[in-house]
N, C-alpha and C positions, 0 to 999 in steps of 0.2 A: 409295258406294265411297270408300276414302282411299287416297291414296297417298303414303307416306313412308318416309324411310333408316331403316335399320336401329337407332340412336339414339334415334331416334324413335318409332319400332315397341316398344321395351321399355320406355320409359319408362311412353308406355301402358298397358301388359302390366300393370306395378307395380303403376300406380293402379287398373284396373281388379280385381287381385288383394286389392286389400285392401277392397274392397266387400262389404257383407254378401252371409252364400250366401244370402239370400231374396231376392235381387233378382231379378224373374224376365226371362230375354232372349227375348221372342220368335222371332227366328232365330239361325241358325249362323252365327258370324263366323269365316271362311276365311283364315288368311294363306297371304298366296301370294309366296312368292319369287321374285323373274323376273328373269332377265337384263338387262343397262339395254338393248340392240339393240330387245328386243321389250318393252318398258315400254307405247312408245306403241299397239301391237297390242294388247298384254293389257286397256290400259286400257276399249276399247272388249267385249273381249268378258267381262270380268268388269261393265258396264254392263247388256251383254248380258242374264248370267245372272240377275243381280241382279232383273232387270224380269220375267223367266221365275218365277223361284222367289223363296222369301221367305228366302234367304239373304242375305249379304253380305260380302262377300269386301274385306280389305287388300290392299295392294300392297305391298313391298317391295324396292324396284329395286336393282340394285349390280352389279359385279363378278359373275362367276360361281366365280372361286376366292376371293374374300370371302366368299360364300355357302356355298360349300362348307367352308369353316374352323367358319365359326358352326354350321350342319348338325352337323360331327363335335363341338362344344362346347353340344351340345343346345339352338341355338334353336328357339323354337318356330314352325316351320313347319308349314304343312299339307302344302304341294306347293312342290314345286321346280323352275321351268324354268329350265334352265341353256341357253349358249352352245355347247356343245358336248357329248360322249357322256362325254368320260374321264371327269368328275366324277362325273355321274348312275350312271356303272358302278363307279367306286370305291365310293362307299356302298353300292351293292349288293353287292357282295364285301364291304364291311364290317358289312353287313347291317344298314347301318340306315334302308333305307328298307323298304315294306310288299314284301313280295317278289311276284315277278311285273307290279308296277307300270309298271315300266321300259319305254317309248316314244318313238320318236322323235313329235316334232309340226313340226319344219320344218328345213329346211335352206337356211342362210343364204349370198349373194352378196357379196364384197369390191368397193367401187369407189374409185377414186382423183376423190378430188371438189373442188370449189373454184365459191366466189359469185361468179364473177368469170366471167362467158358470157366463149366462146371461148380462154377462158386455157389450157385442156386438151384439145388434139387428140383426135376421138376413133377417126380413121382411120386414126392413123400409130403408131409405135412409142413409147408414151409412153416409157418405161422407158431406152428407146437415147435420146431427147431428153433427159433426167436425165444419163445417164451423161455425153454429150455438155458440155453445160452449155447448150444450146439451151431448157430450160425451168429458165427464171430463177426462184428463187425462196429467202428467207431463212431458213423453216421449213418442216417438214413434220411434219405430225402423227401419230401413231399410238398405239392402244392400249397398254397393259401387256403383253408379251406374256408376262410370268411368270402375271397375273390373269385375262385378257381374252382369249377365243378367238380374236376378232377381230384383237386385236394381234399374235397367236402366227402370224397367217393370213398379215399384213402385214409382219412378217420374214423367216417364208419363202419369199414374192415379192423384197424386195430381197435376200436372200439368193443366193436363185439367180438372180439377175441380177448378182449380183457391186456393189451397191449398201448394200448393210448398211455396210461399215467404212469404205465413200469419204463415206456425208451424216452420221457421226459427231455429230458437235454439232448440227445442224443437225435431228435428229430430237425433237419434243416430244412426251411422253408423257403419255397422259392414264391417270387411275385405272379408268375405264372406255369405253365406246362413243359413252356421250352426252356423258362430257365431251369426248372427241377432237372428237365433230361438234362442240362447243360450239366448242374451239381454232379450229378452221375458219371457221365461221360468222360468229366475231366476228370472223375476218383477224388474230386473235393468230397465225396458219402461212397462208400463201398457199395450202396443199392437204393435204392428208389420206387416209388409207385410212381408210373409213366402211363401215357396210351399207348395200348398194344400200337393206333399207329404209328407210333415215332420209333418203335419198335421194331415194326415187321421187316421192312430193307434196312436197318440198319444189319440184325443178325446174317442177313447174306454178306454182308462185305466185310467184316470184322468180327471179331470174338466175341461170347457174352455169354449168358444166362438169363434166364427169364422164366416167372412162374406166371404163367394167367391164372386171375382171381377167378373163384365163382361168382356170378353173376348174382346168385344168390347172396352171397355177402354187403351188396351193397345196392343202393336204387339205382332202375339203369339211368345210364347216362344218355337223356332223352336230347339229340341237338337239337334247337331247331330255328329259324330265319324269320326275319321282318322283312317287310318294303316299308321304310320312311317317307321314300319320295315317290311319287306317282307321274314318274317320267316313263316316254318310251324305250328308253335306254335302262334305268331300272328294272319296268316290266319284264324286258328281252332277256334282261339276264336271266332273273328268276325262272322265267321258261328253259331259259338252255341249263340251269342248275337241275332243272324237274325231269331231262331227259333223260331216256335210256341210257345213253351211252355215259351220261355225266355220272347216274345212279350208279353206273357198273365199272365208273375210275374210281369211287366212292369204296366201293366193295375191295374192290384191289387195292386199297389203299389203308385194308385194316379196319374198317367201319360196316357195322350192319344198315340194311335199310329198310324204312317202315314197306 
């Protein structure tokens, strides 16, 4: 299995393009565009598939409206897990994914997180301790929220708490989900709005803090998947993403399912 940016992903493209057509490939190689939130999930269950069938699937991590631009500009995808629905349903109204494809596979939690045990109440009103100035801190991270579902999540929490245009400068933005956990993690922002999954195994192995949002504060974060390509090797996977057992690494993995 490989996993690389988009850059990356075409350069390869090139080279393997300009190879004689008698080279013969054994199996289907699968690019898969994913969301960065669910990068570290997919990686396990494209492992997965990989050991099942005599396929082989890329990865291609980024942004979900980076992905969606490339999509409308004919990268070559095979499937597309995106951050949220709007995306995956605009190319379906612009009909350029395989029709009928269209499914949710998980639905993502906001948490305000920081490596810093006890730095983050998680009993009390974080948001009124911000407003306050009771939780001291010189940055805070979040997503693109023009790119990133996540970040779009994470606006309209400080938004409706009336926190959007009081921590002005004080907001860092990252390009995607992993680079925001990234911002945090290295203590480049003292806290962050992350997914709970980048979250969950992180707090077992190292120190931290973490408030989960109510869910009520912002619209869920609905995932959900395209088929571009109408191969057997695309199909297969989407079946082995739709299984039980895949739905229940899904689940372990800090994500709800429809």
């Amino acid at each position: 299995m490989l996993r690389m940016n988009t850059a990356q992903f075409l350069s390869m493209l090139l080279f393997f393009s300009c190879l004689p057509l008698s080279v013969n490939l054994l199996a289907a190689n699968i690019h898969v565009a994913v969301a960065s939130n669910f990068s570290t999930t997919m990686v396990e269950i494209a492992s997965r598939f990989e050991n099942l069938t005599k396929h082989k699937v890329t990865l291609i991590s980024g942004s979900t409206g980076k992905h969606y631009a490339q999509i409308k500009n004919a990268a070559p995808f095979d499937v597309f897990f995106a951050a949220d629905a709007y995306r995956p349903q605009r190319l379906e109204n612009e009909e350029k994914i395989i029709a009928g494809s269209r499914f949710t596979y998980a639905i993502g939690r906001l948490v305000l997180w920081s490596p810093a045990a006890g730095y983050i109440p998680r009993n009390t009103d974080v948001l009124s301790q911000i407003h306050s100035g009771k939780l001291k801190f010189r940055r805070m991270a979040i997503a693109n929220p023009r790119l990133a579902p996540y970040g779009k999540a994470a606006k309209d929490v400080l938004l409706k708490h009336g926190l959007w245009n009081q921590l002005g400068g004080r907001l860092v933005r990252g390009e995607n989900i992993n680079q925001t956990f990234q911002f945090v993690k290295s203590r480049n922002a003292q806290l962050g709005f992350v997914a709970y999954s980048q979250v969950k195994h992180v707090v077992q192995t190292m120190e931290g803090s973490y408030w989960l949002v109510p869910q009520s504060d912002y619209q869920p974060i609905i995932q959900q998947a395209v088929l571009l390509t109408n191969t057997e090797a695309s199909r297969s996977f989407i079946r082995f993403v739709k299984s039980k057992k895949i739905l229940q690494l899904i689940r372990d993995n800090g994500y709800d399912t429809p």
